[in-house]
N, C-alpha and C positions, 0 to 999 in steps of 0.2 A: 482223644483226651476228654471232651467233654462229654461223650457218654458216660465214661469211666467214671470221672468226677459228678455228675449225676445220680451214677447209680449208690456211688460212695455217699453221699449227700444223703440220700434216700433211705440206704440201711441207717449212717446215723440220724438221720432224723427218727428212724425206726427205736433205735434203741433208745433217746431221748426220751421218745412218746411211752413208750414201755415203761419208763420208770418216776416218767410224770404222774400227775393228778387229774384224771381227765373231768372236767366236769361241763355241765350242760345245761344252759338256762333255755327252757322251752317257752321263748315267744308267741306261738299257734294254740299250744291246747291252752287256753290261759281258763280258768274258772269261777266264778266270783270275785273278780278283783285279784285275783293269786298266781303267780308266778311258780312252776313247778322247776326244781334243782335237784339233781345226781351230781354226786361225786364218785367216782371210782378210785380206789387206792393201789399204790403200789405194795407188794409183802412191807408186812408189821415188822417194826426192830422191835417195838417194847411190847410186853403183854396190857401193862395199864395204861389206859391213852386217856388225853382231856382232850375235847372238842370244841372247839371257839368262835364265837364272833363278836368282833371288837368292842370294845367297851367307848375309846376313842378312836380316831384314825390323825395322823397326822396333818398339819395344816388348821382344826377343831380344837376349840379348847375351850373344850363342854363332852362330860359323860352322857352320851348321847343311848347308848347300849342297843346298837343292832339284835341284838337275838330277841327283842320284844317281839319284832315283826316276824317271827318265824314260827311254825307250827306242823302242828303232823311228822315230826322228825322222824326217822326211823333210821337203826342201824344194821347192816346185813353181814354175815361171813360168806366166805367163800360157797357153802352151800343155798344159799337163799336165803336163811334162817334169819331170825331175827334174832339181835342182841340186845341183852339187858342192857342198862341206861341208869344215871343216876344225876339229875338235873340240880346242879348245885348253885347256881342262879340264872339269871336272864340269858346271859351267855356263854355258858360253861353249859358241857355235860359231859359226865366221869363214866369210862368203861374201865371193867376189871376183865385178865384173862383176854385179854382183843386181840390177840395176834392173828387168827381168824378174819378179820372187817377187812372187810375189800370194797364195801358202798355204803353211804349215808344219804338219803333222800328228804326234802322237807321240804312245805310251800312259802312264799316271803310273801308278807301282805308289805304295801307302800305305806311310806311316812309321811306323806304329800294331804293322805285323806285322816290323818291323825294330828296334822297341827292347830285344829282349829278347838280340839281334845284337850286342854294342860289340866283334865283334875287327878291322872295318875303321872304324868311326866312332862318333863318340860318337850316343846316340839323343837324336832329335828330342825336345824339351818338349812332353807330349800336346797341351797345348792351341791350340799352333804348329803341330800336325802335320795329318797327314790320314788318313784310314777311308775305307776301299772293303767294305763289308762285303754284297753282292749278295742284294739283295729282304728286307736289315733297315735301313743308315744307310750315308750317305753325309756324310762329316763335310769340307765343303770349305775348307778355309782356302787363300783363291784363290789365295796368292803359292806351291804347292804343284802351282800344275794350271793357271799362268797364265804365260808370259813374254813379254818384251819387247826390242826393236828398240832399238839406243843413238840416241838423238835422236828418236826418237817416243813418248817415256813421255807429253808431254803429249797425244797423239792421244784422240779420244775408245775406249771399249770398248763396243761391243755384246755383253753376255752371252746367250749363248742355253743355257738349262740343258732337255735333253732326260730328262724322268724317265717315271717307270711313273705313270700315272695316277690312282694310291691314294697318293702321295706327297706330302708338303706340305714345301714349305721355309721352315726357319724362319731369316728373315732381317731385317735394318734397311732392307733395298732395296726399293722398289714396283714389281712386276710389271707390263709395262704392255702383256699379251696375256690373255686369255681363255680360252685353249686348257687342255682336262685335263693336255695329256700335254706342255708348255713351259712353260716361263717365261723373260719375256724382258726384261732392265734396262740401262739405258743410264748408262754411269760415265764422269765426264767427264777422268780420265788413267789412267795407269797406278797411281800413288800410292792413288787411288779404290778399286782394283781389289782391291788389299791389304788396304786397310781395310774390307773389305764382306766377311766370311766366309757360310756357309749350312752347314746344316744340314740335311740329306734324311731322312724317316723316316716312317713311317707316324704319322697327324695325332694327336699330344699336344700340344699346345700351350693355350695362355689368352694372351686379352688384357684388355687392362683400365689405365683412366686413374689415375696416383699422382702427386699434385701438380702437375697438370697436364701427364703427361707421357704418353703412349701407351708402355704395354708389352707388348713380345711374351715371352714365356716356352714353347720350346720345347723338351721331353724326350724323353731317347731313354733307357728302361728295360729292357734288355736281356730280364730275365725276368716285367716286367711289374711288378716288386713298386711302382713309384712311377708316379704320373702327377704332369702338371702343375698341376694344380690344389692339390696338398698340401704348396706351398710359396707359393701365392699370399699367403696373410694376412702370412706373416714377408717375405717381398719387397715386397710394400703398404707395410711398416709401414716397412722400411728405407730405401727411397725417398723416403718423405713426411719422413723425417728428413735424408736426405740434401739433399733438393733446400733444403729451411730452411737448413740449415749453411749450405750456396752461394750461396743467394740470387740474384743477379745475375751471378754469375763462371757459370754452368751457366746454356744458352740449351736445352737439348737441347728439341723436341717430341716428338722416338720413340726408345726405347732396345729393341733386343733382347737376348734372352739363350740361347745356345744350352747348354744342360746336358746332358753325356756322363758316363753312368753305365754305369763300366766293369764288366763282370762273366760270368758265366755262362759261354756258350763261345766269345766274344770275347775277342777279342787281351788278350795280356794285357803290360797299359802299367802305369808306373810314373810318368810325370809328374803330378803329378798339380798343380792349379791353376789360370790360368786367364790370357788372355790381350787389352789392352786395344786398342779401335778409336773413332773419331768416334762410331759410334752404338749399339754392339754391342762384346760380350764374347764368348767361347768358354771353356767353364768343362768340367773333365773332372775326376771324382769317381769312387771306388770305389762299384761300387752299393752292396755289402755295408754301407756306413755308415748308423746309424740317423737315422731324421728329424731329430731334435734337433740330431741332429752336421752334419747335409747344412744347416739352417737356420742353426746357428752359424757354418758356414764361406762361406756364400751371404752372411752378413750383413759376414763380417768381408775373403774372398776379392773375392766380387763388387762389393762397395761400391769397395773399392782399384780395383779398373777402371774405376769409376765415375767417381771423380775423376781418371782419367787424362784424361778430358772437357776438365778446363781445363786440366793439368798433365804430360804436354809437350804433348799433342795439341793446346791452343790457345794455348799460350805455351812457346816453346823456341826453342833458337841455330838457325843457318845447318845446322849438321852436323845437325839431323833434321829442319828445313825442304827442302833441297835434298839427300836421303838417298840416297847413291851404294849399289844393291844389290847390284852387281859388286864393288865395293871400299868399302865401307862406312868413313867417317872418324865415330869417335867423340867424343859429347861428354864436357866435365869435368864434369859437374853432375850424375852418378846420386842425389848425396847430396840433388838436390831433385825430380827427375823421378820417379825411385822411393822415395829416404827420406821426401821431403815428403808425398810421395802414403800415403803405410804412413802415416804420423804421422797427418793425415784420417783413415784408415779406423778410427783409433782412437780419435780427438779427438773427432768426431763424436757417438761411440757414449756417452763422457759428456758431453756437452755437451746432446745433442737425449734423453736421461733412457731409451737403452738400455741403459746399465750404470751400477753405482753407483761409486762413491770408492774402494771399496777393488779391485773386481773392477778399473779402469784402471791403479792401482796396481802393483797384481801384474805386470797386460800389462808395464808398464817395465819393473820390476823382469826380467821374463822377458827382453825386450830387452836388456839389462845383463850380463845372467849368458851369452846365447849371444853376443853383440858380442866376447865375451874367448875367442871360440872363432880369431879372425881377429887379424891383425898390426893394433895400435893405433895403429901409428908410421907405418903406411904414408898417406901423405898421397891425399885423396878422392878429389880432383882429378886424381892420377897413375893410382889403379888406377882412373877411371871413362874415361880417355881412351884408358887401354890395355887394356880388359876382355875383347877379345879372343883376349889372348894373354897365357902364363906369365910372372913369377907371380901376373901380377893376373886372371887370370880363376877363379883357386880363392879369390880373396875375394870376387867378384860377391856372394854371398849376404850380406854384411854391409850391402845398402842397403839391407836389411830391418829390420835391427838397429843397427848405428850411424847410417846412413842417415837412421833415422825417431828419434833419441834427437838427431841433431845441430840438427833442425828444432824438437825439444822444448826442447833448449837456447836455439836463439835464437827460439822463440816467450817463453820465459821473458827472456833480456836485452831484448828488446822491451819488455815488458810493463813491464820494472824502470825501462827509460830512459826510458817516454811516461807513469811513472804511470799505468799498467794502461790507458792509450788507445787503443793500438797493441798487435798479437801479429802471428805467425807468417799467420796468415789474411788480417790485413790487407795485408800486403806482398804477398802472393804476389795478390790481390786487385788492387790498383794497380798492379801488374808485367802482369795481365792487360790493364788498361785501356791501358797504356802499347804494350804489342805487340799481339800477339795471335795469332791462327790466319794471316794473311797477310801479319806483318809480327815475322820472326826479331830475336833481338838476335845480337849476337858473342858466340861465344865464351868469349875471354877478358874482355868488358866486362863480367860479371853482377855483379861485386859492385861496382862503380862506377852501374850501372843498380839496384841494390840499395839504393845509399846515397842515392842522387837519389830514389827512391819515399818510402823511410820518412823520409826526413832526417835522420839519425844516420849520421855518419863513423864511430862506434865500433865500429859491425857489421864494419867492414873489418876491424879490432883480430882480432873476431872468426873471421871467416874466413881468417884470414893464420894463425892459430895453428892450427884448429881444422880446417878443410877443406884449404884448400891445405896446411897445416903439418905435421909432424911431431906435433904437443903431443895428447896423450892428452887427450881430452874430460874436463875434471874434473866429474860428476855427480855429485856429493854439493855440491858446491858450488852447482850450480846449484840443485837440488833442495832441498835447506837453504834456498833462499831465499822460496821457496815452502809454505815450511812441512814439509818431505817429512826424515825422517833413513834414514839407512842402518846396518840393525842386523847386525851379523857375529856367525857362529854357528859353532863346527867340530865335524864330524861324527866318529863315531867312526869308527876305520880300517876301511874296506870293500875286498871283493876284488868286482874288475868289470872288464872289456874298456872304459870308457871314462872319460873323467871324470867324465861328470855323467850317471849313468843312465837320468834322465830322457828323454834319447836315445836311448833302443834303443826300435828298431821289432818288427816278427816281419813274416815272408814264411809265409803259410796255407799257397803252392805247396811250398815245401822244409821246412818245419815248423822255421825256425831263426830265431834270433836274427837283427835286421839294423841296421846303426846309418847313423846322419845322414853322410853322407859329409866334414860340417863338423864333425864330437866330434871332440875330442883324443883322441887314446888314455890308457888308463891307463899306469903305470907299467909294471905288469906286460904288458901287451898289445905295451908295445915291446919288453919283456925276451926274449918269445918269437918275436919276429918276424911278429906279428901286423898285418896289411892294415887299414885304414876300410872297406874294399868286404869283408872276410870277412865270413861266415855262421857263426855257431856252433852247429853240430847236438846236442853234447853236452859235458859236462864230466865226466873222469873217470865212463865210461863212463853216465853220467845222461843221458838224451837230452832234450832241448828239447819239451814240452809244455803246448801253449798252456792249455789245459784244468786241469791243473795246476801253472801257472807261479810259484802262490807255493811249493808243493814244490820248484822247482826253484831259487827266490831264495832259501829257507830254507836250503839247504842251501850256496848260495854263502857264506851268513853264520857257517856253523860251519868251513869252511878257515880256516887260522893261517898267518901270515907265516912265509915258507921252507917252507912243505910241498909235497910234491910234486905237482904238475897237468898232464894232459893234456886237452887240450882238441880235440875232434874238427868240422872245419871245412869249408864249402864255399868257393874261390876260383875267380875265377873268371879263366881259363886262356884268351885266345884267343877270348871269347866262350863259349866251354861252362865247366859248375861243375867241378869235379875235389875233391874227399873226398880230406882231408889231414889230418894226426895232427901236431898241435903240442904240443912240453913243456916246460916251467921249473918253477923256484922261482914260488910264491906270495908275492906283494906287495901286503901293504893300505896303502890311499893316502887321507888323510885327504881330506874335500873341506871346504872354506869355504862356508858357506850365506849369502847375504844377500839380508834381507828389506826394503821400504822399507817406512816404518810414516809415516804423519800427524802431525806433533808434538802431544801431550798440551796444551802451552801453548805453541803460538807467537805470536810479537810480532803486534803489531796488523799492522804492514804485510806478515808474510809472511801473517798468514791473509787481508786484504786481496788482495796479488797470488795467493794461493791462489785464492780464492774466481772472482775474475776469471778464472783460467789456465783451470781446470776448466767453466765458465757461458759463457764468451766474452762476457761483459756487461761494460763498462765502468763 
């Protein structure tokens, strides 16, 4: 019997591969920084074909357009021959008469060594991007080094990954050769193809079972300061908590995690975060951050990936079920695909007893205070369905922030209309059972599908005002119901380049100030004609030093309103920095501090829905 079933196995596997897409990323001969790719095709149904690589990829929500980094393309028919071509933008190319192609070859340059580049395009999100870095990492996020045929997305893919054979790839996919120097997976569309990234590196990695789940955890430490293993206990721990939260909504048996620790004398990127798939994350970090800081953001970056598991990845509309990568149609719903998902990564964290009451607190509280960095008026629904393009795509980053506070909201009016029966978990929960991974809702039906799960018409109340609407989230409102007040505090008048300091960064490489591209400017920062994208190397001839940065805040704190300041800058020009001399008048600008505090004595029923919101216990 089991030979039989073997050998039966083998012809279908045969006939599978037959009518697959075999393609082949050669890791060994690499060239200049270039990644060599064959595709092999199965016979043509149509004579004219479009040839693609994506414009976005799911998960992105930014035109990013892979086919920049490709080059050398070439198409072949069945005899060798080369076919005509008609390149109709970055990633499209039209053939006429194809029925002939049976291979298309071209080299992918990385996006890793082009972010620091924005005078033709914006740079690729690191952990969307791709690494060619020759006999250290080979960082593949396949929709980067993969394209596809219009009407053969659902074809099966043969991956053949040709490496050096000290290589290990760290992936969610099963090898299914033996060979040192291949590895070889079989994905059953194109969609597959995207969602299965890899990781090439010399072998750091750890496995190991957390709540039943097989995890892979592979590192790439540039100067060697971190292995894999000295993140295993805080990822253990985060997992075992996660998979509790989920319970039955999370089916995963294997998750990987590829971790990119940027540093040393590699590229130097700037995205930094982390990017979600069915079984697998791609996570890219400054190495220079201390453990603590790499476990705090592992716990709080890579868990949010985590639950992208059941939200959208297994419950979502038609527009990322059936996801156009040539022309990508977006959905309205960032405010639960991403806000939802942020809100989890935090809910979690007190609920399963890795943070206490006051440290969740704060998190809002922080969510609150940058939410007012973006337009409040502008309704969810509109900037998530147009987040591709101006001016909704410079709010994208508010589904972080209002996003994951509008979900905290209607977990709280849940909680208030079922008598703490029902929250935010639960819905999204029954909204899983209801769809799923193979069976999309519309669109425009989710809050109708919203109100048929929980049984309350009043959420629509909610969401007509609140998501779809204009009407400014009232938080204090909600938050007062639950026992929570909001304490206002104002600061004495301070002189700063933003509003809320707490947003200024520093870049090691140029020794200067750098701020969040989302801070408001301060008063004075517009007075002088001051950019979000500047750099400030010095003030009134004090130059910017990390080492002694409280000398250099002290002395921002003795300038007086109206005095004189020059402020010495890098902008950047076309792509390159250019050193620039800006001056005004001095303008201190009060700022509004507000803290959330716990009520001292709330009514029995708000410590009640309190108690509830924080434990998820009924």
């Amino acid at each position: 019997m089991k030979k039989i079933a073997l050998s039966l196995g083998l012809f279908a596997a045969f006939l599978a591969n037959a009518q697959s897409i075999k393609t082949t990323i050669d890791l060994v001969n690499v060239k200049d920084d270039k990644v060599a790719v064959t595709m092999e095709f199965p016979k043509m149904k149509s004579g004219d074909i479009k040839f693609h690589f994506p414009k976005t990829v799911p998960g992105t929500y930014s035109e990013d357009d892979y086919g920049r980094f490709i080059e050398g393309i070439k198409f072949y028919d069945n005899k060798g021959s080369e076919l005509t071509y008609t390149k109709v933008n970055d990633n499209t190319y039209a053939l006429k008469n194809a029925k002939n192609l049976t291979k298309v070859s071209y080299l992918v340059n990385d996006s890793f060594d082009d972010e620091t580049d924005t005078s033709k395009h914006k740079a690729v999100f690191s952990p969307s991007g791709t690494d060619i870095e020759q006999g250290k990492v080979y960082m593949i996020n396949t929709h980067g080094f993969i394209g596809y045929i219009d009407n053969m997305q659902d074809v099966p893919y043969q991956l053949i990954i040709q490496k050096p054979a000290d290589f290990y790839g760290t992936t969610a996919l099963v090898d299914q050769d033996k060979s040192e120097s291949t590895d070889t997976f079989t994905l059953a569309n194109y969609a597959k193809v995207t969602d299965s990234p890899l990781m090439y590196t010399k072998p750091d990695y750890i496995t190991f079972n957390a709540g039943g789940m097989e995890l892979v955890l592979g590192v790439y430490s540039p100067t060697g300061k971190y292995k894999a293993a000295d993140f295993k206990d805080n990822l253990e721990k985060m997992v075992i908590a996660q998979k509790k939260f989920l319970g039955d909504m999370n089916t995963n048996k294997k998750y990987a995690i590829m971790l990119y620790l940027s540093g040393g004398d590699g590229p130097k990127i700037k995205g930094f975060g982390a990017l979600e798939h069915h079984e697998s994350t791609s996570v890219v970090l400054p190495e220079m951050m201390p453990k603590d800081a790499i476990d705090k953001t592992i716990t709080d970056v890579v868990s949010h990936e985590f639950f992208h598991t059941v939200n959208p990845l297994k419950t979502h509309s038609e527009e990322i079920h059936y996801f156009d990568y040539a022309d990508p149609k977006m959905s309205q719903h960032l405010w639960m695909y991403e806000g939802g998902t942020e809100y989890f990564a935090n809910l979690f964290q007190i609920q399963e007893g890795l943070i206490n009451k006051d440290e969740f607190l704060e998190r809002i509280g922080e969510k609150i205070a940058n939410s007012k960095n973006y337009d409040d008026t502008m309704p969810f629904t509109v900037m998530s369905k147009n987040v591709l393009k101006a001016p909704y795509k410079d709010q994208y980053r508010n589904v972080y922030e209002k996003g994951a506070l509008l979900a905290m909201c209607l977990d709280i009016e849940l909680r208030k209309l079922s008598n703490g029966e029902m929250g935010y978990r639960d819905m999204i929960r029954k909204l899983s059972q209801r769809f799923g991974e193979n069976k999309p809702f519309k669109d425009d039906k989710l809050i109708d599908e919203l109100v048929t799960v929980t049984g309350y018409p009043q959420i629509k109340d909610f969401y007509n005002k609140y998501i779809s609407g204009n009407q400014p989230t009232p938080y204090a409102e909600y938050l007062n119901t639950v026992g929570v007040e909001i304490q206002k505090q104002e600061s004495r008048p301070i002189f700063w380049f933003i509003k809320n300091p707490n947003q200024t960064g520093f870049d090691d490489k140029n020794n200067a100030f750098a701020f969040d591209e989302n801070s408001a400017l301060s008063p004075f920062a517009k007075s002088i004609g001051f950019k979000i994208t500047d750099q400030v190397l010095a003030l009134n001839g004090k130059t910017v030093d990390i080492k002694n940065v409280q000398d250099f805040i002290g002395y921002t704190q003795t300038i007086k309103d109206g005095q004189d300041v020059t402020v010495t800058i890098l902008r950047d020009n076309a792509g390159k920095k250019e050193k620039m001399t800006l001056k005004g008048k001095a303008v201190l600008d009060k700022m509004t501090m507000e803290t959330l505090k716990f009520k001292a004595n709330p009514t029995p029923a708000e410590l009640k829905l309190q108690t509830q919101w924080l434990t998820g216990k009924k």
